[in-house]
C-alpha positions in Angstrom: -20.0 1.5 -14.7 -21.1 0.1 -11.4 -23.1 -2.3 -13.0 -20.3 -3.8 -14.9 -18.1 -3.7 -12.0 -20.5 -5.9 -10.4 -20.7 -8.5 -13.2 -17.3 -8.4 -13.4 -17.0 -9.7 -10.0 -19.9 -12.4 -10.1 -18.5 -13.8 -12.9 -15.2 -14.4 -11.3 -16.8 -15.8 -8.0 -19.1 -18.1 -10.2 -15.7 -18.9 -12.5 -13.6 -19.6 -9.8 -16.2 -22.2 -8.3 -16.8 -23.8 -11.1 -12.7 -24.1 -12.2 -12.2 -25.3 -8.1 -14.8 -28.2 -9.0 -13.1 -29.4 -12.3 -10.3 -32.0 -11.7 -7.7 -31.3 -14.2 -4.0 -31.7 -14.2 -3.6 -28.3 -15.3 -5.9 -27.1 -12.6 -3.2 -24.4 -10.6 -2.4 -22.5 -14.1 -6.4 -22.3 -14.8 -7.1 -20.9 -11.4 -4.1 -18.5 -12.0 -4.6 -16.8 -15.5 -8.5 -16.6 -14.5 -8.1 -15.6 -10.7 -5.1 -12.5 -12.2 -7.8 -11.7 -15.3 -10.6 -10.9 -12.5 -8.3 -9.1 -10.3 -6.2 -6.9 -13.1 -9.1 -5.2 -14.6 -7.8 -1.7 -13.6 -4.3 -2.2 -13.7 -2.3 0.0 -16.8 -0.5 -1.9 -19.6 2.3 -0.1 -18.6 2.9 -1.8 -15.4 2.1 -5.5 -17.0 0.4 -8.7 -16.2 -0.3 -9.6 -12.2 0.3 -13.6 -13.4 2.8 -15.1 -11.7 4.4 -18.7 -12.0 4.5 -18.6 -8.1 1.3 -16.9 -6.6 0.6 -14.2 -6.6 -1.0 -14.6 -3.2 -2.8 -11.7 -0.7 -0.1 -10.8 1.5 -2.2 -10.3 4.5 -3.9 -13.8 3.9 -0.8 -15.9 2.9 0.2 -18.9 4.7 3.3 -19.0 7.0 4.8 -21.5 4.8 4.2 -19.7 0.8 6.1 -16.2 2.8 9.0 -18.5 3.5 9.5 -19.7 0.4 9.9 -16.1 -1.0 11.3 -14.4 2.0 14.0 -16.7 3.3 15.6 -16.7 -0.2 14.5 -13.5 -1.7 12.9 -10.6 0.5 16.0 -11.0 3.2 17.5 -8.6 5.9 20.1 -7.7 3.1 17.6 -6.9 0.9 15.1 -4.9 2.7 18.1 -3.0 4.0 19.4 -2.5 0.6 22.6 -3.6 1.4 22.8 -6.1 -1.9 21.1 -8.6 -3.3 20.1 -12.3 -2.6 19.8 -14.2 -5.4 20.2 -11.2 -8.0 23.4 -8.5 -8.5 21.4 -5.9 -6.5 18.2 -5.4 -4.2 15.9 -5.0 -7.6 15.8 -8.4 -8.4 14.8 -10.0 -5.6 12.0 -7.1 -4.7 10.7 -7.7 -7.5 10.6 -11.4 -7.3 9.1 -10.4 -3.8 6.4 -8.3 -5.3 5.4 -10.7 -8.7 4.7 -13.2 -6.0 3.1 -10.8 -3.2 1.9 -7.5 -4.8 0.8 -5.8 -1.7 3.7 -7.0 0.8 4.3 -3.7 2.3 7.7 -4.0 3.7 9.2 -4.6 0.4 6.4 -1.9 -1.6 8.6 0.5 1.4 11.9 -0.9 0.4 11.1 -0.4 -3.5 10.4 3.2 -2.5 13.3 3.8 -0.8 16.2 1.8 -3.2 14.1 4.4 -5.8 15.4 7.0 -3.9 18.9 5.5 -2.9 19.6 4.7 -6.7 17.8 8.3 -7.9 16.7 5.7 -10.9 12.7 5.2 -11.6 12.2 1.9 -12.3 15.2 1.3 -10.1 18.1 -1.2 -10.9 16.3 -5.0 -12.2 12.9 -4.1 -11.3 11.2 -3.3 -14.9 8.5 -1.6 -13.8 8.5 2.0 -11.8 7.6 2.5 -8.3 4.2 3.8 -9.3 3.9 0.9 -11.0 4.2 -1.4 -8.7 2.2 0.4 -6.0 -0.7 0.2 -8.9 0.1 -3.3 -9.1 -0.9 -3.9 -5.3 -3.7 -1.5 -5.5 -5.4 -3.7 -8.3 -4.9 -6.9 -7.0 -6.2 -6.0 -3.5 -8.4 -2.7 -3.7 -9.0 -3.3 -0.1 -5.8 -3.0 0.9 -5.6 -0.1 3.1 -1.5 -0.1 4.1 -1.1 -0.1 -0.3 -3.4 2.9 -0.9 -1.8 4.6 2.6 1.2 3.6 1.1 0.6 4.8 -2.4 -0.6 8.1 -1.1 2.4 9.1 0.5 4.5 8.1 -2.2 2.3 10.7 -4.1 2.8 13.6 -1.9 6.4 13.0 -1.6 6.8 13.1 -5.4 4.7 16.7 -5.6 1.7 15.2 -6.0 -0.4 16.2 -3.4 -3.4 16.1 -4.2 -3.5 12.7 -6.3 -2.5 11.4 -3.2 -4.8 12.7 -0.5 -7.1 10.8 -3.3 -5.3 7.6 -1.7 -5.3 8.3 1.4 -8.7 9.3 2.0 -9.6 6.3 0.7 -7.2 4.4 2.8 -9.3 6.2 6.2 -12.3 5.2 5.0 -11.7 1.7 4.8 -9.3 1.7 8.1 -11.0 4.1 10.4 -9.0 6.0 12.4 -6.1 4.6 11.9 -2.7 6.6 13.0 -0.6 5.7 10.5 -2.9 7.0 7.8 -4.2 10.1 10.2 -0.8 11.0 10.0 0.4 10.7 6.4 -3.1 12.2 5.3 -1.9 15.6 7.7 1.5 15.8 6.3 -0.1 15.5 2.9 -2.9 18.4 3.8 0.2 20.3 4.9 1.6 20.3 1.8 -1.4 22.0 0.0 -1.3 24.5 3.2 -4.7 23.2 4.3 -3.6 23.8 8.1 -6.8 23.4 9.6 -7.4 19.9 8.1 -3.6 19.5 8.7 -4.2 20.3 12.3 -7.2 18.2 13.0 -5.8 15.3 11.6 -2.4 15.8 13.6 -5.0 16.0 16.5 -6.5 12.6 16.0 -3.3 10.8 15.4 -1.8 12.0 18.6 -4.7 11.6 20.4 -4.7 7.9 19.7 -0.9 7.9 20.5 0.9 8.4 17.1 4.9 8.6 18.7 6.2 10.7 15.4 6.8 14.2 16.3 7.3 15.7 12.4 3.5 16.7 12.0 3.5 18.4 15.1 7.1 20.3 14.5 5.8 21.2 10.8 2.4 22.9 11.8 4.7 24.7 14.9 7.5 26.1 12.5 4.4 27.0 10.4 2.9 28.7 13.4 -0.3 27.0 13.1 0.1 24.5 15.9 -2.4 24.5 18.3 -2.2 22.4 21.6 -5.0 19.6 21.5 -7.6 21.3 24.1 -7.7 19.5 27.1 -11.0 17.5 28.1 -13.5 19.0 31.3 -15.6 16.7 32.5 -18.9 18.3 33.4 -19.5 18.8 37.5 -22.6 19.0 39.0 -22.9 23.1 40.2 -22.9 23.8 43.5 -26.3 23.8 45.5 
């Protein structure tokens, strides 16, 4: 399996330098349909087809100029709020515009989560596909992505499904080292399967390094397996 994974990408890197030296007028749909092929190989048939008549483009990579152009008309303080919708009847249709065009843009994966919950409707209002769905979406066009599997993971816990998503969020450490946001998340997450130790050590770490959220901390302590992070001695030379 590794081995086809690896072929599998060399032949998209060698496709994609041999489609950027051709000089055809339908160059841009070429690169897309190949570039979305090589990236979707994981992604279910449920959730569709990452091609995209604008992008899609790597969120973290995109130019100032290609956000603009979806977020001035489509991913806007109204939307991300969810206080209506831009160019569509509600919030759906534009965060999903949003996320056709930038599958990993983490503000509006958050927002998606949240109108979910708003609306208590999965796929919410004029998005198609459910919230699962589109966190897949981001997962398989940028496995690397550590905010989408961080993100994905705690979508998993908070829907009863621990364990599938300390699966996430492990991952999501690995790649990001300690980062607090996923130190966090991966404690509440160990809470839930009444792991405390692992719960605590992680709640540990993330406060160490300055995480300001106190909900960890006040979960372990109405569980009465909060612990106060022990206190550093520096080692003194003894007395002669």
């Amino acid at each position: 399996m590794a081995g086809q994974i690896n072929f599998i990408k060399r032949f998209c890197t060698q496709r994609h330098h041999m489609i950027a030296k051709a000089k055809f007028k339908l160059l841009p749909a070429i690169i897309l349909v190949t570039t979305t092929h090589c990236y979707a190989q994981s992604l279910s048939p449920v959730c569709g087809e990452l091609a995209n008549g604008y992008g899609p483009f790597d969120y973290r990579k995109a130019e100032s100029s290609q956000r603009s152009i979806v977020e001035k008309f489509h991913f806007t303080s109204k939307v991300e709020t969810l206080r209506g919708g831009s160019t569509a009847s509600t919030p759906g249709g534009d965060l999903a515009y949003t996320l056709r065009a930038f599958p990993n843009h983490p503000r509006a994966l958050m927002a998606t989560i949240r109108f979910a919950e708003q609306t208590k409707r999965n796929p919410p209002p004029e998005m198609i596909y459910s919230v699962s769905c589109w966190l897949e979406r981001a997962e398989a066009f940028q496995p690397d992505d550590t905010t989408v599997k961080m993100l994905f993971g705690s979508y998993l816990v908070r829907s009863g499904k621990p364990k599938e998503g300390i699966q996430k969020l492990e991952a999501s450490l690995e790649l990001s080292g300690d980062d607090t946001n996923v130190l966090y998340n991966l404690g509440l997450a160990y809470f839930e399967l009444k792991d405390f130790d692992r719960s605590l050590e992680l709640a540990h770490r993330a406060y160490e390094a300055g995480f300001p959220l106190p909900g960890l901390r006040n979960k372990l302590k109405k569980a009465g397996k909060w612990k106060e992070i022990p206190q550093k001695t520096e080692d003194r030379p003894e007395k002669p």
